[in-house]
Backbone as CSV, one residue per row, in Angstrom:
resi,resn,N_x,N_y,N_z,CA_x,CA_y,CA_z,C_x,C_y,C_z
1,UNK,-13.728,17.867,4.121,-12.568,18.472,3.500,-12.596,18.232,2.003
2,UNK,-12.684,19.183,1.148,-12.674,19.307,-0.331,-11.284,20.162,-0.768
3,UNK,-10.986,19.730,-1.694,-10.207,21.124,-2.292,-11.521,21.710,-3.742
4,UNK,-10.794,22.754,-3.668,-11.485,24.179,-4.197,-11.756,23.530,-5.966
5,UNK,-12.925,22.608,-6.408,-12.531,22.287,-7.315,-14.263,22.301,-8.136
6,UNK,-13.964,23.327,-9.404,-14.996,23.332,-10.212,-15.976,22.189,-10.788
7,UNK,-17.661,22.172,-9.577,-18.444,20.977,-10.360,-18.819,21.063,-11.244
8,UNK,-18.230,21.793,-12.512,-18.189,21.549,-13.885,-17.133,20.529,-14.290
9,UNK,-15.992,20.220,-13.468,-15.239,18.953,-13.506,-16.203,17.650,-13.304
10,UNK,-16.933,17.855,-12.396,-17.881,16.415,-12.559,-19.292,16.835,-12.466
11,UNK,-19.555,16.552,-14.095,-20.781,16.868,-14.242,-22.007,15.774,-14.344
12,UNK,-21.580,14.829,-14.232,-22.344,13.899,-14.052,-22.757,13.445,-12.382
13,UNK,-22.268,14.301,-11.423,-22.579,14.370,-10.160,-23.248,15.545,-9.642
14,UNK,-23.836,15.002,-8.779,-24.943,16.012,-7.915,-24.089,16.280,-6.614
15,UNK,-23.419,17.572,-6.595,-22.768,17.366,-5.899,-23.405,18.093,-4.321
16,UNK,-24.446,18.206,-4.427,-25.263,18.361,-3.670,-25.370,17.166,-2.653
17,UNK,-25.025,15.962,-2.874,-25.610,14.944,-2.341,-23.931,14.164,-2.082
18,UNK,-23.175,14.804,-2.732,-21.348,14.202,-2.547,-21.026,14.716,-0.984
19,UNK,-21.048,14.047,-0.004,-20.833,14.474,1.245,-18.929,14.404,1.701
20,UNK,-18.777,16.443,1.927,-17.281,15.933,2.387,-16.759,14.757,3.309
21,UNK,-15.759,14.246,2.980,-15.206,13.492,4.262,-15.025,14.092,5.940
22,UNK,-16.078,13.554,6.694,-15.911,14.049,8.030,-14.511,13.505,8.684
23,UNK,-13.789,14.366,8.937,-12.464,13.535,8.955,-12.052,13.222,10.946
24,UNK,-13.307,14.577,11.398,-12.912,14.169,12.832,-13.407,12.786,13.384
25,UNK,-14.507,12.331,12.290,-15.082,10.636,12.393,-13.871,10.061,12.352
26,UNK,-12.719,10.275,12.125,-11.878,8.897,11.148,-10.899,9.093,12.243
27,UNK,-10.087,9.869,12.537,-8.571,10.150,12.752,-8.810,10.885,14.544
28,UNK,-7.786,10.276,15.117,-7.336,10.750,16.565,-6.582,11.707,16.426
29,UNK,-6.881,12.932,17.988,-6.061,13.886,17.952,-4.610,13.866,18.087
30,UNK,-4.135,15.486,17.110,-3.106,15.392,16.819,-2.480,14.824,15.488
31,UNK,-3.415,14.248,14.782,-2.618,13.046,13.391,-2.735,14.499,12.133
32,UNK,-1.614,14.075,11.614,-1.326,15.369,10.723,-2.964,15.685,9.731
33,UNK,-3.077,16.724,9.186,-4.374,16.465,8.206,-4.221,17.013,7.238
34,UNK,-2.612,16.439,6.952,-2.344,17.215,5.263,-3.120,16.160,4.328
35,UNK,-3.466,16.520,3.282,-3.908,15.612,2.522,-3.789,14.115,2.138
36,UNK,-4.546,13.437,1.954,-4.356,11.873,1.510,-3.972,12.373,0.237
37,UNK,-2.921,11.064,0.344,-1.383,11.253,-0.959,-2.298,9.711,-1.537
38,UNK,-2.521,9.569,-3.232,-3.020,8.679,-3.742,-2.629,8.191,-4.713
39,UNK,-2.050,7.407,-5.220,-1.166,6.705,-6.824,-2.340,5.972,-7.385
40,UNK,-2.524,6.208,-8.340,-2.761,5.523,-9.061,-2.474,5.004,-10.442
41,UNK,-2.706,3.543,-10.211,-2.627,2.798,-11.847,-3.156,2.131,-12.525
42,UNK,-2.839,2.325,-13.563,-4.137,1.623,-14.408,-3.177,0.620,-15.364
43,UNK,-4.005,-0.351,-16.533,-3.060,-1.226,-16.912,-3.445,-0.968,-18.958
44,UNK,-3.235,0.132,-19.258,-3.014,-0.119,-20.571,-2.608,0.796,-21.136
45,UNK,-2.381,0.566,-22.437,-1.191,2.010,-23.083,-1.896,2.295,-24.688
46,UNK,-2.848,1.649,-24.583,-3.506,1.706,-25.604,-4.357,3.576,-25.929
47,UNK,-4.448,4.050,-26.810,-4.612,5.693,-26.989,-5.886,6.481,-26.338
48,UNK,-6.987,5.360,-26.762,-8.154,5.244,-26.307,-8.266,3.967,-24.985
49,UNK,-7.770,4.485,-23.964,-7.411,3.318,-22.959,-8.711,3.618,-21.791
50,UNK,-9.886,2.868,-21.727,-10.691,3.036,-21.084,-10.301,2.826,-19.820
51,UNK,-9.630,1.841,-19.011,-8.756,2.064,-18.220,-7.802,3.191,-17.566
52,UNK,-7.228,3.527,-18.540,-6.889,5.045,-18.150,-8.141,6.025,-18.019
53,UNK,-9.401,6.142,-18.514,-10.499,7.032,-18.249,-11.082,6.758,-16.934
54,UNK,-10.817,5.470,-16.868,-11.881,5.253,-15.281,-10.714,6.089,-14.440
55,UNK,-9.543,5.411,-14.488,-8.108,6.112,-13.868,-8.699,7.382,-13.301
56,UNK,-8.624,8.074,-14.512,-8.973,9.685,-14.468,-9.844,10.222,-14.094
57,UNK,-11.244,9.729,-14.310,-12.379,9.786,-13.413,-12.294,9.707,-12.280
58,UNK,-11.851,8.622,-11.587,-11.258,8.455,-9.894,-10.349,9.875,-9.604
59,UNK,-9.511,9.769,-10.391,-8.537,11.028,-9.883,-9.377,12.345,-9.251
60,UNK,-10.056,12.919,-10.413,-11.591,13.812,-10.410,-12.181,13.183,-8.969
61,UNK,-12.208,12.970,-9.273,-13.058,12.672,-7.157,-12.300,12.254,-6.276
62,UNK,-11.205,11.790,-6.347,-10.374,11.403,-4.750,-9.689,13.144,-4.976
63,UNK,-9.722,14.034,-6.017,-9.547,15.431,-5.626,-10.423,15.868,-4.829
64,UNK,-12.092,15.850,-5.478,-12.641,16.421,-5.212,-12.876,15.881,-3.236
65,UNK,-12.181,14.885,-3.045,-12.781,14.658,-1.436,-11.474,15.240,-0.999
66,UNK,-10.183,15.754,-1.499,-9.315,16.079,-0.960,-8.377,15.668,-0.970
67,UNK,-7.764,15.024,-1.853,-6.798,14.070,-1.711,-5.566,14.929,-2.720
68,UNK,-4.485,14.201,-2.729,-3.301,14.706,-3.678,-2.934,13.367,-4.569
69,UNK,-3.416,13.768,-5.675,-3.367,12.674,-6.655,-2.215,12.425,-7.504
70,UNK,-2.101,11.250,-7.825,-0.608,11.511,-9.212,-1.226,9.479,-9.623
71,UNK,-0.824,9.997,-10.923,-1.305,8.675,-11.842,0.160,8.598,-12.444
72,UNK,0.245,7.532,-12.493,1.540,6.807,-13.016,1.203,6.088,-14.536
73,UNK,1.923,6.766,-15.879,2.197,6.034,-17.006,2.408,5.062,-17.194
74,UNK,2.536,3.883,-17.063,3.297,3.244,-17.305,4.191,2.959,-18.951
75,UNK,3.738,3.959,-19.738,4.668,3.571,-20.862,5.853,3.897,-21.068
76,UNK,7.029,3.179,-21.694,8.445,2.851,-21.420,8.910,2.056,-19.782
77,UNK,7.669,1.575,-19.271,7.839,0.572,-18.138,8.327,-0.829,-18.722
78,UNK,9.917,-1.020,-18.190,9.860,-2.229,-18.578,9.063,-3.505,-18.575
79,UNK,9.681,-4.805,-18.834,9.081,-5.809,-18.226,10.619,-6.265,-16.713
80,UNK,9.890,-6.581,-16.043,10.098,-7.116,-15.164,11.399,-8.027,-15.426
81,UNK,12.606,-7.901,-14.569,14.090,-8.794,-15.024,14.696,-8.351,-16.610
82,UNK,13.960,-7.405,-16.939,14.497,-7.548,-18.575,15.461,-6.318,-18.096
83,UNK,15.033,-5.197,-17.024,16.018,-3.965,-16.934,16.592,-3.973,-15.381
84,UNK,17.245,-3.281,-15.438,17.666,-3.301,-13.583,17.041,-2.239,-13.211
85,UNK,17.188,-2.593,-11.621,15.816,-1.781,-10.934,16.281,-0.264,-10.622
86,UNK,17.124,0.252,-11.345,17.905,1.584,-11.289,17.234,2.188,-12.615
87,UNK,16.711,1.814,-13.973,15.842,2.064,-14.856,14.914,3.144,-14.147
88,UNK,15.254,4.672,-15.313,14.386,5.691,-14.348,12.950,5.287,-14.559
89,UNK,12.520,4.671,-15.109,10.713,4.504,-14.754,10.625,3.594,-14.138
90,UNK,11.151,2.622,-13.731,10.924,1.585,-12.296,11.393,2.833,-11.183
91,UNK,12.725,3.570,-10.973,12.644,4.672,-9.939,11.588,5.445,-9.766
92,UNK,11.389,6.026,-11.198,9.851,6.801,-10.851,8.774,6.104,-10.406
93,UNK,8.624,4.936,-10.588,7.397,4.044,-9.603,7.322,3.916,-8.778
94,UNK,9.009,3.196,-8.220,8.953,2.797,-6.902,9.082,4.556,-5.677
95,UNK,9.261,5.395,-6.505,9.254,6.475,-5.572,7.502,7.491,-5.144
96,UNK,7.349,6.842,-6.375,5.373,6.897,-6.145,4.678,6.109,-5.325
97,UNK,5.455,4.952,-5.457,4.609,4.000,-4.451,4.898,4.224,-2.731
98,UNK,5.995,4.769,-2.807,6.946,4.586,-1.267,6.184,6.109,-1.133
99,UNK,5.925,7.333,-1.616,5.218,8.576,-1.621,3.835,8.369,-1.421
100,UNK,3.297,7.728,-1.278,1.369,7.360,-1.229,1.304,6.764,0.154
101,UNK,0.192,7.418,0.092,-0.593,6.740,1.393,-1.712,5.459,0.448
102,UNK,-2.162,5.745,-0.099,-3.083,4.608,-0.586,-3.045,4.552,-2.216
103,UNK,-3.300,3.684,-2.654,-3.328,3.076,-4.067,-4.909,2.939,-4.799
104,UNK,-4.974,3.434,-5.855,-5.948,2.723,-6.786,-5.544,1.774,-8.178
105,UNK,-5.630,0.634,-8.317,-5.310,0.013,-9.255,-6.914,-0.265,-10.413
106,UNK,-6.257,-0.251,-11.291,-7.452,0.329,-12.705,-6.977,-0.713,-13.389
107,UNK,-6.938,-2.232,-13.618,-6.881,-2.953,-14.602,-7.824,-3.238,-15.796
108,UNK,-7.999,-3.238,-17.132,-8.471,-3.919,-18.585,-8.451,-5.440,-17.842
109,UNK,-9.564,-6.540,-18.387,-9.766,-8.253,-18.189,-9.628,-7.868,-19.377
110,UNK,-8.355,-8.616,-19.720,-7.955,-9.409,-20.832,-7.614,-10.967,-21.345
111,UNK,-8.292,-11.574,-21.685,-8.252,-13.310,-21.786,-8.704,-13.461,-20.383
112,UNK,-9.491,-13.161,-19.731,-9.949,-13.036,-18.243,-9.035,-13.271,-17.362
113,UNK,-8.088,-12.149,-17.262,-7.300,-11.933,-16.146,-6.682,-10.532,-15.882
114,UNK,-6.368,-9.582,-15.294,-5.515,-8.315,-15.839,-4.924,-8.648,-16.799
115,UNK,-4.428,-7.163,-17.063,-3.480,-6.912,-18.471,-1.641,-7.135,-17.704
116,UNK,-1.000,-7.331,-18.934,0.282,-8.086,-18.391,0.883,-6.371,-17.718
117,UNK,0.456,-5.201,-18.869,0.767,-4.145,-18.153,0.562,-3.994,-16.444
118,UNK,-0.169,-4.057,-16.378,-0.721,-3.758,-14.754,0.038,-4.616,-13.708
119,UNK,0.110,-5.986,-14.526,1.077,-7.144,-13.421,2.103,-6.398,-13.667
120,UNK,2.489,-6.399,-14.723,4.561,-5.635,-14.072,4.348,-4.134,-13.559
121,UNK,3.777,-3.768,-13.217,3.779,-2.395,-12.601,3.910,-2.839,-11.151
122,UNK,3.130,-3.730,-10.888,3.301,-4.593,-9.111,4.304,-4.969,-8.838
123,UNK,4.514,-5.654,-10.609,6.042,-6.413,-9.793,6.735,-5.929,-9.895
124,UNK,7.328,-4.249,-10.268,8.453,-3.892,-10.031,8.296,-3.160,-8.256
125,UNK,6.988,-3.402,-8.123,7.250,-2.130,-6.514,7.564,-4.093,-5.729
126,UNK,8.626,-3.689,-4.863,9.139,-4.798,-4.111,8.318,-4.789,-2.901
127,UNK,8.317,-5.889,-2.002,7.406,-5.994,-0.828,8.746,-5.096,0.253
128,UNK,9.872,-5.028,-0.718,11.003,-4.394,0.416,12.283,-3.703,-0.070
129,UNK,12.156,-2.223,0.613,13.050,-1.746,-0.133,14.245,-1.158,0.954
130,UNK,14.988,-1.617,1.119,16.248,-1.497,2.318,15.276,-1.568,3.684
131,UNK,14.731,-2.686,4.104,14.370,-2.912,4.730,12.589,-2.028,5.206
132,UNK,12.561,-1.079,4.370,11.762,-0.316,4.585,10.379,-1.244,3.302
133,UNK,9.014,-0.927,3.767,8.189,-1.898,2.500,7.379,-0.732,2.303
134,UNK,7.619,-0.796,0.588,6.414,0.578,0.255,5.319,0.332,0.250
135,UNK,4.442,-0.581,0.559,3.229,-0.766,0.518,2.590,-1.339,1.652
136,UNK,2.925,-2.109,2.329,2.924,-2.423,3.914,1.923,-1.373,4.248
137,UNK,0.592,-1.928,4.862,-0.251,-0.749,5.784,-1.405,0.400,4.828
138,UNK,-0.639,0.287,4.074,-1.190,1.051,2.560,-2.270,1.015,2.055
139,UNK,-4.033,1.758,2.088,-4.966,1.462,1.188,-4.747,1.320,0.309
140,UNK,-5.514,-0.103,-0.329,-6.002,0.417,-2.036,-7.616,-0.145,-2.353
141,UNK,-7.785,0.636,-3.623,-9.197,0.184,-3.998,-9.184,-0.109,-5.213
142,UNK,-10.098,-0.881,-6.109,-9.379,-2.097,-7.087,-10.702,-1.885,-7.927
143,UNK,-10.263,-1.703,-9.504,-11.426,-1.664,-10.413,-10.857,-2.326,-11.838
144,UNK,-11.989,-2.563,-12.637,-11.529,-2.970,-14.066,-12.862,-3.044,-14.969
145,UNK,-12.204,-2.665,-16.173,-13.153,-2.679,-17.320,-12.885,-3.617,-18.322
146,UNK,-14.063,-4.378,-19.017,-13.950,-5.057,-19.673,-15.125,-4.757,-21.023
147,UNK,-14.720,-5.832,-21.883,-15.293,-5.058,-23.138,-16.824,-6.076,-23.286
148,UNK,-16.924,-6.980,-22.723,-18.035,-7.909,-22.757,-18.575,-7.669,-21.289
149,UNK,-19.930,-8.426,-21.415,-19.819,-8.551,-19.811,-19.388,-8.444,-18.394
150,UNK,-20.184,-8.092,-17.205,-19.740,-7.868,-16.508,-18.973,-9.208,-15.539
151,UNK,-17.492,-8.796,-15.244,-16.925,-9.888,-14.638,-16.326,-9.045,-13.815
152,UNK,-15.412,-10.351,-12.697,-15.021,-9.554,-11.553,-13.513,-10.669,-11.478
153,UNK,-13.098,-11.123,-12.714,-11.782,-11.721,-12.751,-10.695,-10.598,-12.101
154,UNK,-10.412,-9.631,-13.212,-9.671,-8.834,-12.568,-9.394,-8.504,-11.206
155,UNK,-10.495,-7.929,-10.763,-10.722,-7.492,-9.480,-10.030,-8.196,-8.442
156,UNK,-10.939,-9.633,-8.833,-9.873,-10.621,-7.794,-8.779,-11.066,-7.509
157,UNK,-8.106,-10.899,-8.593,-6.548,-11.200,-8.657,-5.566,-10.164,-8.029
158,UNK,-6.371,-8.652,-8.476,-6.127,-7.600,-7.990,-6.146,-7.690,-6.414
159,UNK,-7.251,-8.264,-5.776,-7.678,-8.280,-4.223,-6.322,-9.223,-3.523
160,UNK,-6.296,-10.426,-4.925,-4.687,-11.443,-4.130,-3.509,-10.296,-3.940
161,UNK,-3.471,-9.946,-4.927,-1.732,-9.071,-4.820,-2.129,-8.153,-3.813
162,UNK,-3.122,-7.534,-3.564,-2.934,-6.507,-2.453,-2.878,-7.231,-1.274
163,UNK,-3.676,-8.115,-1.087,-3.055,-8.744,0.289,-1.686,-9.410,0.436
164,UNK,-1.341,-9.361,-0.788,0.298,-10.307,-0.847,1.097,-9.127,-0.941
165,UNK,0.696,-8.106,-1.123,1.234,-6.696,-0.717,1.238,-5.856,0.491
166,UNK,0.727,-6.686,1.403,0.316,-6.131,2.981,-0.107,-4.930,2.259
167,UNK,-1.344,-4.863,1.765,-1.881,-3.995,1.836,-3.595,-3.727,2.237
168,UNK,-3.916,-2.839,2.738,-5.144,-2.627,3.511,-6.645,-2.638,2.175
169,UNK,-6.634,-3.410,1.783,-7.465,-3.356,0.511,-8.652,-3.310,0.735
170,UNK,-9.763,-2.222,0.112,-10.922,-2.071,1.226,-12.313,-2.939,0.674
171,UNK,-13.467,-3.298,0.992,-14.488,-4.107,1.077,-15.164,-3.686,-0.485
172,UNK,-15.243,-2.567,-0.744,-15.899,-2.423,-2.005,-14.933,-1.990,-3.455
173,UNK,-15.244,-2.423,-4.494,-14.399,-2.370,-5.617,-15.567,-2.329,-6.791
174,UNK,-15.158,-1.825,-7.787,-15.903,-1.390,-9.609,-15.856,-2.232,-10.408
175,UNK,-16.456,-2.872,-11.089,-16.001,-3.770,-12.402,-17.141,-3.185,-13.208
176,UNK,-16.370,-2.594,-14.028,-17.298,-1.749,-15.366,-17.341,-2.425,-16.657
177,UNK,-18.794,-3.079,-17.120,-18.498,-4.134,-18.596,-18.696,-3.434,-19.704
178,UNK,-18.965,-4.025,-20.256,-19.071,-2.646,-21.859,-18.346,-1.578,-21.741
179,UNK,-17.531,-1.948,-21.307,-17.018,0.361,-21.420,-16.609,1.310,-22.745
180,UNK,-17.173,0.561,-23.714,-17.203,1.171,-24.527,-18.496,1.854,-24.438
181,UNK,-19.133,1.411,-24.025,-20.467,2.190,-24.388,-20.757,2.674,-22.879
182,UNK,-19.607,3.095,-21.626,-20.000,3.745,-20.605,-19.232,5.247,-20.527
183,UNK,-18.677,5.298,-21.593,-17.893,6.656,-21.941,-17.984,7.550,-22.922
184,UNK,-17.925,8.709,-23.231,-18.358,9.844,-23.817,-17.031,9.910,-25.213
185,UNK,-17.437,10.369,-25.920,-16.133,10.771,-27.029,-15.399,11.412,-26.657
186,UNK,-15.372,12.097,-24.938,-14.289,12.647,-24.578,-13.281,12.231,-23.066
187,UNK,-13.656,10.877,-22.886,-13.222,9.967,-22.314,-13.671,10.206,-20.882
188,UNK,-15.041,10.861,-20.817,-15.595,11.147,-19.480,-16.873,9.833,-19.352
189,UNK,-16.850,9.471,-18.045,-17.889,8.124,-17.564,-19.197,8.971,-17.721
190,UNK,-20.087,8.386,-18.196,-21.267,8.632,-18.052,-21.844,7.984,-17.105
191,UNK,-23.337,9.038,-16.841,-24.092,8.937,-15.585,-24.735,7.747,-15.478
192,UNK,-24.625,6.913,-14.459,-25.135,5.603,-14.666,-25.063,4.751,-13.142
193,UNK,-25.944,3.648,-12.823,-25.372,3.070,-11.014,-23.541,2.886,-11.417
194,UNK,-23.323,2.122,-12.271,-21.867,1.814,-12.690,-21.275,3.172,-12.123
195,UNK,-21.032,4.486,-12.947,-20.318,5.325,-12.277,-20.735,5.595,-10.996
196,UNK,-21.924,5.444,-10.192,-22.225,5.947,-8.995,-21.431,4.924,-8.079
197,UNK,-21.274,3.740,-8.577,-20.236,2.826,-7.563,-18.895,3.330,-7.720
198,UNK,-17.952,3.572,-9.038,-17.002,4.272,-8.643,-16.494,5.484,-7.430
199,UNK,-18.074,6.197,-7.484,-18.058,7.247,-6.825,-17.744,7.019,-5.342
200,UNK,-18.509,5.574,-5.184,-18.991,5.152,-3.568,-17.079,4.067,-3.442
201,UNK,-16.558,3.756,-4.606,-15.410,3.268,-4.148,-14.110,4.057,-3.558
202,UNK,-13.709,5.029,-4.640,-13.354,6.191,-3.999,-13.317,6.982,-2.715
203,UNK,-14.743,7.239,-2.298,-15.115,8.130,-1.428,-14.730,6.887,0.201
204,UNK,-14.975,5.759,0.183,-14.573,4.565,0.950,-12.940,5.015,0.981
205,UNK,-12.657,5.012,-0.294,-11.103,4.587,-0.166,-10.347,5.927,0.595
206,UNK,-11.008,6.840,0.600,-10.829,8.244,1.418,-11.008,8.101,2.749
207,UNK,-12.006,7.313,3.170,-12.282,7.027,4.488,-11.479,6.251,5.127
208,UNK,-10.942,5.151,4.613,-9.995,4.158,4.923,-8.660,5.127,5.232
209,UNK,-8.226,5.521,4.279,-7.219,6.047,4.214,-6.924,7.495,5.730
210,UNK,-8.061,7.491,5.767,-7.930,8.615,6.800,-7.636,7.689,8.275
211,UNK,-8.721,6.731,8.059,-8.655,5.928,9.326,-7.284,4.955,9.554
212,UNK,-6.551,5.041,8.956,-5.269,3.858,8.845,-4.238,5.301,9.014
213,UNK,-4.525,6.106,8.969,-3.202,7.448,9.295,-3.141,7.332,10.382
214,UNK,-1.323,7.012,10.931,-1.289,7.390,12.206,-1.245,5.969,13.262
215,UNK,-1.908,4.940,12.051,-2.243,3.603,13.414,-1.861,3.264,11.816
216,UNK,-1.204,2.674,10.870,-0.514,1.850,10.085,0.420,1.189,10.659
217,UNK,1.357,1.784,11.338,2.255,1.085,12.480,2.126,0.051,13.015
218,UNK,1.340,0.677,13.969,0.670,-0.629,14.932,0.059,-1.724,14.062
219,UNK,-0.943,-1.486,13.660,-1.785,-2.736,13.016,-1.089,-3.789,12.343
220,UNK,0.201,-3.150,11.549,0.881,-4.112,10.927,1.893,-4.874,11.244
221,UNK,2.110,-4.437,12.736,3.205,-5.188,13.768,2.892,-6.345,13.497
222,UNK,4.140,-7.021,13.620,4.280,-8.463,13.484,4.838,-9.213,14.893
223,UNK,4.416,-10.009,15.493,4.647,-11.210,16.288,6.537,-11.448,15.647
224,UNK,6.030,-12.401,14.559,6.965,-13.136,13.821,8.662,-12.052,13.820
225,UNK,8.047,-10.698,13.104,8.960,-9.543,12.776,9.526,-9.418,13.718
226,UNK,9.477,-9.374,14.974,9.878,-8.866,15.889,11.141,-9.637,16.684
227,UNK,10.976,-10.699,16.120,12.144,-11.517,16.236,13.558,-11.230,15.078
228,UNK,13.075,-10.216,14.497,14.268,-9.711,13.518,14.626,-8.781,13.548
229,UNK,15.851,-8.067,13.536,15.839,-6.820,13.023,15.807,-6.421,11.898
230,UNK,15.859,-5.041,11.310,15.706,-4.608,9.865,16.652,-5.102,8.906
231,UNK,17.500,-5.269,9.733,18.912,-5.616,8.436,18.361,-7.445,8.438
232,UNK,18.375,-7.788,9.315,17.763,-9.501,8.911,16.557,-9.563,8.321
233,UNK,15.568,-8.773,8.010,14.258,-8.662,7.612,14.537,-8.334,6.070
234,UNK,15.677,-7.245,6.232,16.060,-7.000,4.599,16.863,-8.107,3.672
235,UNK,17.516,-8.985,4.218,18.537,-9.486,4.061,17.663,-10.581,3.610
236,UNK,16.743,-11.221,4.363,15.869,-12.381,4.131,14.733,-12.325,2.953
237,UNK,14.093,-10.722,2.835,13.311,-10.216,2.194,13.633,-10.131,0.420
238,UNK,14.889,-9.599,0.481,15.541,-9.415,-0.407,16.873,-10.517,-1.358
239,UNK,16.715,-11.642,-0.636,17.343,-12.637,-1.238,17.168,-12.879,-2.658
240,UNK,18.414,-13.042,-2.996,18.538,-13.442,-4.572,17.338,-14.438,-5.108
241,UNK,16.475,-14.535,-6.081,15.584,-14.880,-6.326,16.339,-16.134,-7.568
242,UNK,15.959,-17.719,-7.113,16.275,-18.600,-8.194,15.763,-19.001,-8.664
């Protein structure tokens, strides 16, 4: 399954060799096969934000396997406790996040750790929102660029919050070093193994995502949960924070 999309958009792929997603491999009969819904974010606001290019690059191919994409700004995102969570760009987040089936997070290693941008973008999506959790069950796939060497700080911190996000975070992830010198003057990745792993993270994160439709439910049943109902789950979840 592709949508209808010009490989003059990615020209640094052979798309000869880009294999659609076999989707009757993934998904049991009957499970809807509207498109995988995908958010993504990245962590900087800077003009020339290589971060935002990898962003965009991903976007370009979780289209091209079929997916319905939307990338989230974060600029005029507060910080975290400084606004209330009724602030329309925390609404516009948290209604992106609760709208997705799976996540890509795109952090900058800065002082070797994500960028503070990218942490408050997490921390405004709550593990619970009237009892309902927007991310619970949820793929994501996890990348970052840095301006030295290749490291995989980001990544990992990234890998903690998604599991502290009940989220389905999948086996392979990108860490792109130099990215200054892995991008074009027009903020397109050049051809390289580096972009060919983006390619192979993506195209995973499509697969996942197909295979978790439909059985997110189940898998994420809880033992523990089940001794609560929603209003005690919310109530406990959502406690005043001291």
């Amino acid at each position: 399954m592709t949508h209808d999309i010009d490989s003059q958009e990615l020209p640094n792929i052979n798309t000869d060799l880009l294999q659609p997603i076999d989707i009757d491999a993934l998904i049991g009969p009957g499970v809807s096969r509207q498109a995988p819904r995908i958010l993504i974010l990245y962590g900087s606001l800077r003009t020339r934000s290589y971060s935002r290019f990898l962003a965009e690059e991903a976007a370009r191919l979780l289209r091209w396997f079929g997916c319905e994409v939307r990338l989230f700004d974060p600029a005029g995102l507060p910080l975290p406790d400084d606004a209330e969570s009724d602030h329309p760009r925390v609404q516009a987040l948290r209604e992106l996040a609760t709208w997705a089936e799976g996540m890509v997070w795109v952090s900058p290693e800065r002082h070797g750790a994500m960028t503070g941008v990218m942490k408050s973008q997490i921390d405004w999506i709550p593990l619970s929102l009237g009892g309902v959790r927007p991310t619970q069950g949820k793929t994501l796939a996890i990348m970052e660029v840095s301006g030295g060497s290749q490291s995989f700080n980001a990544v990992n911190q990234l890998r903690i919050l998604g599991r502290w996000m009940r989220m389905v975070t999948i086996p392979n992830q990108s860490s792109v070093p130099k990215a200054f010198a892995e991008f074009d003057d027009n903020g397109r990745m050049k051809n390289s193994p580096l972009y060919r792993r983006v390619v192979d993270v993506c195209e995973e994160l499509v697969k996942f995502t197909w295979l978790m439709r439909g059985r997110s439910d189940y898998l994420t049943n809880r033992y523990s949960e089940r001794f609560e109902s929603a209003e005690e789950a919310s109530r406990r979840v959502n406690q005043t924070a001291h």
